[in-house]
C-alpha positions in Angstrom: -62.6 180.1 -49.9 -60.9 180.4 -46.4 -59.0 177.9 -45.1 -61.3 176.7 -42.0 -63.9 176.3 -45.2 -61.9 174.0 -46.8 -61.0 172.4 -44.2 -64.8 171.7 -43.2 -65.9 170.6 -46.8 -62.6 168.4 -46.4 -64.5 166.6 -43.5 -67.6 165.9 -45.2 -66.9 162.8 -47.3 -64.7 161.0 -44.5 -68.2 161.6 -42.5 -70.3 160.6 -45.0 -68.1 157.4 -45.3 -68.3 156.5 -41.9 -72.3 157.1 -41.7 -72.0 154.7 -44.5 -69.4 152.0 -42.6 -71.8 152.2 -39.7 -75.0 151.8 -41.7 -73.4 148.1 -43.4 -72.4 147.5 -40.2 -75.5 147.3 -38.1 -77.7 145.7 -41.6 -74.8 142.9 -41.3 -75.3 142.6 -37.8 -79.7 142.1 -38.3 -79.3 139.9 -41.5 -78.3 136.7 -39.8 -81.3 135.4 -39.6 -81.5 134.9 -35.5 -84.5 135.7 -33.6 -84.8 137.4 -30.0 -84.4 134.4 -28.4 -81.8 133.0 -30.3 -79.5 135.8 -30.0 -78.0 135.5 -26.9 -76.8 132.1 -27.3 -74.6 133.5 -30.0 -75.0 130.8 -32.9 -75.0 127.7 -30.2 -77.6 125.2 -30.5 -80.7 124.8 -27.7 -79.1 123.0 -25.1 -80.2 119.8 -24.3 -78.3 118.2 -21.6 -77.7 119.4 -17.8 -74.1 120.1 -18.3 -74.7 122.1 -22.0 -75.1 125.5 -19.7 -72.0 125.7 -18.1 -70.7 125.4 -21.9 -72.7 128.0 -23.1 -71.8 130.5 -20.2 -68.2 130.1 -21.0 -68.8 130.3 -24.9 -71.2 133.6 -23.9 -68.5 135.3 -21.3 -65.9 135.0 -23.9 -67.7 136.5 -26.4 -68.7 139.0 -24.1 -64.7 139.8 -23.4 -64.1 139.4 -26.6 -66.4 142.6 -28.0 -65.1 144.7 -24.6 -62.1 144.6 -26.2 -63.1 144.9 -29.9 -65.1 148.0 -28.9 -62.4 149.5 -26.9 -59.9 149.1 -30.2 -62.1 150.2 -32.5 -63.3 153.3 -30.7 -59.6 154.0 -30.0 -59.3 153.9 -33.9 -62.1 155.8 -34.4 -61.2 158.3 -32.3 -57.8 158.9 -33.9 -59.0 158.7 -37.4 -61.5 161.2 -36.5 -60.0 163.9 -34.2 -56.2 163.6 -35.3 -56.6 163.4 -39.0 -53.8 166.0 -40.2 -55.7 169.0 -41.5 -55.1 170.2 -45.2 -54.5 173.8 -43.9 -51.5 172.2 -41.7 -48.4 170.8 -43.0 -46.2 170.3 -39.7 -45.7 166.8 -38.2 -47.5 165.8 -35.0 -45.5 165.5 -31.9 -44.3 162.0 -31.9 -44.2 159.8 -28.8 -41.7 157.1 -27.7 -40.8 154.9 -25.0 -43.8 155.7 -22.8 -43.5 153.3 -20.3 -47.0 153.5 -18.6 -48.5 153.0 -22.0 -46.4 150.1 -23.1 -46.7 148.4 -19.4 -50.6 148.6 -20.0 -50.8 146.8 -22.9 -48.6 143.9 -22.0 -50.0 143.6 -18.6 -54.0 144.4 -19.1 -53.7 140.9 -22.0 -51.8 139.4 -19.6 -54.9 139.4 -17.6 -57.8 138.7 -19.8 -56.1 135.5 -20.6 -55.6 134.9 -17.1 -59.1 135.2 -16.3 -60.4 133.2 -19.9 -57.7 130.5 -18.7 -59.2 130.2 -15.1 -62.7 129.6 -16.3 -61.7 127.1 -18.9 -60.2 125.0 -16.9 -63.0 125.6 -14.2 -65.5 124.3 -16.2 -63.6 121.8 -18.2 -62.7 119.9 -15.0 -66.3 120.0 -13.6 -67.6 118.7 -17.2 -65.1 116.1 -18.3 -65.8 114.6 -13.8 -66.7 111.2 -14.4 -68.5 109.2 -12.0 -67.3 105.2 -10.8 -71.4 104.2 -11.2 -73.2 105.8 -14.0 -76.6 105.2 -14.5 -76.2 103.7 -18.2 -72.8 103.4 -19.9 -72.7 103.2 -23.7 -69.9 102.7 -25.6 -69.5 105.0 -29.0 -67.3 103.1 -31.5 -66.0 104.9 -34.2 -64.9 103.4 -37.7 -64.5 104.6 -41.3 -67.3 105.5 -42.4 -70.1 105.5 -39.2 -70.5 104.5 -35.8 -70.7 101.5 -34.0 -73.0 101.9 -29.7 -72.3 99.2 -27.2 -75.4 99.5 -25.0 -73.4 97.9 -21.9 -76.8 97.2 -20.2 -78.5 94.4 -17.9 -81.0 94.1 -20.7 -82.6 90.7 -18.7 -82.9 92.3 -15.6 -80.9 89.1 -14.2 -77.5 89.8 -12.7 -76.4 86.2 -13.3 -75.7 87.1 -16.7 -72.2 88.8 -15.7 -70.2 86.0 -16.9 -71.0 86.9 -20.6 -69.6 90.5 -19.5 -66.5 89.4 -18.8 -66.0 87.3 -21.8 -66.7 90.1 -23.5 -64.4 91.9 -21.9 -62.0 89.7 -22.7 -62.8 89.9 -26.5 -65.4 93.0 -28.0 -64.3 95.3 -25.0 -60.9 94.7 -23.9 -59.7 98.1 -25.4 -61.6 99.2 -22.7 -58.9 99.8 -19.9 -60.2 97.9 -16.0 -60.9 100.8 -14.1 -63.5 102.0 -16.7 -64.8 98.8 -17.2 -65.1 98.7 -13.3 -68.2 101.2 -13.6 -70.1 99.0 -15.4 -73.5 97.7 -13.9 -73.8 93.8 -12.7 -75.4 91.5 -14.9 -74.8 93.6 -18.1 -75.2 91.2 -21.1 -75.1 94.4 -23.6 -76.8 95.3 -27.1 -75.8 96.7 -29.8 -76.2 98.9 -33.3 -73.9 98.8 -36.4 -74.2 101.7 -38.3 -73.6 102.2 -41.9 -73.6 105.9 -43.9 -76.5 104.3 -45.7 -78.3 104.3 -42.4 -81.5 106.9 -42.1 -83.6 107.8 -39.1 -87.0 106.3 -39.9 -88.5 109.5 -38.8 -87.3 111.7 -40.3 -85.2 111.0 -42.7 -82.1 112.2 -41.4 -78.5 109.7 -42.5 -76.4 107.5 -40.1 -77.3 105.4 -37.4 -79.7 106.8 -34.1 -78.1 106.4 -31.0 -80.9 106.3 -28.4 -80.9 107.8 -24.8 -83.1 108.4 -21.5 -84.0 111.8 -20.3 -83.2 112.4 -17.2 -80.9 109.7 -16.2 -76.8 110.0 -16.4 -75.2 108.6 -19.2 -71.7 108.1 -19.7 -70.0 107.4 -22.6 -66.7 105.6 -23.4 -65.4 106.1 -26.6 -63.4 104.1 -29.1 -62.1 103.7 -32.5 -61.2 101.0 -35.1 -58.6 102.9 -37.2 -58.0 106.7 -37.2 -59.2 109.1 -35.1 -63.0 110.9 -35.3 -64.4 113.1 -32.8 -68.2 112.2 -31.3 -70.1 115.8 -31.6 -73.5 116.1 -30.8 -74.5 119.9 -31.8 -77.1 120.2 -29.2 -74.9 118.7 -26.2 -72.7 121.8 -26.9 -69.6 119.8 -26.9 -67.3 116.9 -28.4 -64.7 114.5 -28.0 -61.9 113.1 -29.5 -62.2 109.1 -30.7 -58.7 107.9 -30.8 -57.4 104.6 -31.2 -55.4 103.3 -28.8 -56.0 105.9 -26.2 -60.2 106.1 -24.3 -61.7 109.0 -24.0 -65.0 109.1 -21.7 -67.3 111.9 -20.5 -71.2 112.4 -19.1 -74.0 113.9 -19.7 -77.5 113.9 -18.8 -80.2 114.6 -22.1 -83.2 116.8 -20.1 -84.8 117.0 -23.4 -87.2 114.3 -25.6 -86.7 114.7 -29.2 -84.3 113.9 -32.3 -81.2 115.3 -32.4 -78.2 115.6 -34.9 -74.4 114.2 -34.3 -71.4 114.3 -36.6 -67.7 113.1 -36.5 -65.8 116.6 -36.0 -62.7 115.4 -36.8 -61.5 115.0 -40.9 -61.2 111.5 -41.1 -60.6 110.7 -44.5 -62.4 110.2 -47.9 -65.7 109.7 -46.3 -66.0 112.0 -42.9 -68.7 113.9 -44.4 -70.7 110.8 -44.6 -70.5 109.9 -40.3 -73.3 111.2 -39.4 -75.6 109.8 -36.4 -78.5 110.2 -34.6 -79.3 110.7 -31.1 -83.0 109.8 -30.1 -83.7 110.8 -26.1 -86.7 109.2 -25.1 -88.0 108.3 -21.9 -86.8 105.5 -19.4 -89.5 103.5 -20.1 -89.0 103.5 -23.8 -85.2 103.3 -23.9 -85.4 100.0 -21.9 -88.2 99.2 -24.3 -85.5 99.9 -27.1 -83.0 97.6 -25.6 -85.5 95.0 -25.1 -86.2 95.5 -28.8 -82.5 94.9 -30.4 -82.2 91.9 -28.0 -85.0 89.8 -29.6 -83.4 91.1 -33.1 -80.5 89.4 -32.0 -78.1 92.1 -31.7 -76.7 90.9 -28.4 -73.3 91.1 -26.8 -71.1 93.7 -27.9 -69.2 94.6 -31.3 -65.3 94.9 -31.0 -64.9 98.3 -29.5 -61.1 99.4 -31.2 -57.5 98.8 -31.0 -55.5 98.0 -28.1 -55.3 100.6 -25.7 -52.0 102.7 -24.8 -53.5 104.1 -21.5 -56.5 105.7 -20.8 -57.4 109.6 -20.6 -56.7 111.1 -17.4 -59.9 113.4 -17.6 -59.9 113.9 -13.4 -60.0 110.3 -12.4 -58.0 110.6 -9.1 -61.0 112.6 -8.5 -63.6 110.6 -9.5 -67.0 111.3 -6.9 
């Protein structure tokens, strides 16, 4: 046989191999389970909050970056495995090539850059989502403990603004690891409600463990969160994002639920024996029915507010010189 020949039926398997590679590639890449639509959102929940988007752009675009530059490294493997495989027929070494300046000054410079840009619309949209505003329509505060959750509904339940005095006793007592310029944003008259969740806690519709958290479409919301003892992290999958609960220190961020329906929430953040077992609820109803609610766990008796945490160390700074 001559030597192009054997070269040739050299080739075959490495080809037949790579129809093969390329073959379990694209059945892994249609066996996930994901329809059409939920394809582009790249394993992300629906959104169901105003701000979710902006977190799904950013989570998209850097996915998007990321397979530019997986496809440009592969093919650039590819295309030396292929074309500059050393030929049986050959035994001489390939010319080698060092200190190429050009080459070496593209690859430091061109990652240089895609961090650059990945960094610039982080922080972009991590100031714009973590904005917090001095009135909020509704302020809740989320206490986390070992082994649920805790929701101060800082609300004027009564509809009678004479009712502030019992505010600021409880700001003196439940609330006061809430720091004063947080506290500032809540509404006149709020006399509060609360729920005290337990692990044992199930939504009664369906089914699902830990407390429910209840919210109105439409309508800001911000939340100021708190813990007991060590610290969790308040995630609600559909909201696209989460938050640290950390004792001594307040975290607080907003959102606005466009969306009616049941949703799931877990603490993020291991814990300790039980994490697995904080799971939550989060009910978004209409305004109507969420003052309903509140109404509700007043004549139950759960009024004023549980104790939200340990004593503060100073607030997050999450943009509050800039506060609209």
């Amino acid at each position: 046989m001559s030597p192009n020949g054997s070269d040739r039926s050299s080739r075959r398997p490495m080809r037949r191999k790579l129809q093969q590679a390329l073959a379990a590639g694209l059945v892994l890449a249609t066996a996930t389970g994901c329809t059409s639509k939920d394809f582009p959102r790249l394993g992300m929940p629906t959104p169901v909050t105003d701000e979710a988007p902006r977190i799904l752009s950013l989570w998209q675009g850097s996915w998007a970056a990321a397979l530019a530059v997986g496809v440009l490294v592969w093919g650039l493997i590819l295309w030396s495995v292929i074309f500059h495989r050393r030929s049986r027929s050959k035994v001489e070494i390939p010319p080698q090539t060092r200190y190429n300046m050009p080459i070496e000054g593209l690859y430091t410079v061109v990652p240089i850059i895609i961090i650059s840009v990945l960094f610039y619309f982080t922080a972009r949209d991590e100031t714009k989502l973590l904005a917090t505003s001095n009135k909020p329509t509704h302020v809740i505060n989320v206490v986390g403990y070992q082994w649920s959750w805790g929701f101060n509904y800082v609300e004027d339940v009564d509809g009678d603004p004479n009712t502030d005095v019992n505010t600021h006793k409880a700001l003196d007592k439940e609330l006061s690891a809430i720091p004063d310029r947080m506290a500032k944003g809540f509404p006149k008259g709020a006399e509060g409600v609360h729920t005290v969740g337990t692990p044992a806690d199930k939504n009664p519709q369906n089914g699902n463990p830990g407390p429910t958290l209840w919210l109105p479409k439409g309508e800001k919301v911000q939340f100021i969160l708190t813990s007991r003892d060590v610290i969790h992290s308040f995630w609600v999958l559909p909201f696209l994002m989460k938050q640290d609960v950390i004792p001594g220190h307040v975290n607080r961020f907003e959102v606005t639920p466009n969306k009616e329906g049941t949703f799931r929430g877990k603490c993020a953040e291991l814990c300790g024996v039980d994490h697995s077992r904080m799971l939550f609820n989060v009910k978004v109803v209409s305004p109507e029915r969420y003052q309903k609610h509140l109404e509700d766990l007043a004549k139950k008796g759960q009024t004023g507010y549980i104790p939200a945490g340990t004593a503060t160390t100073g607030g997050a700074k999450n943009a509050e010189t800039n506060n609209p």
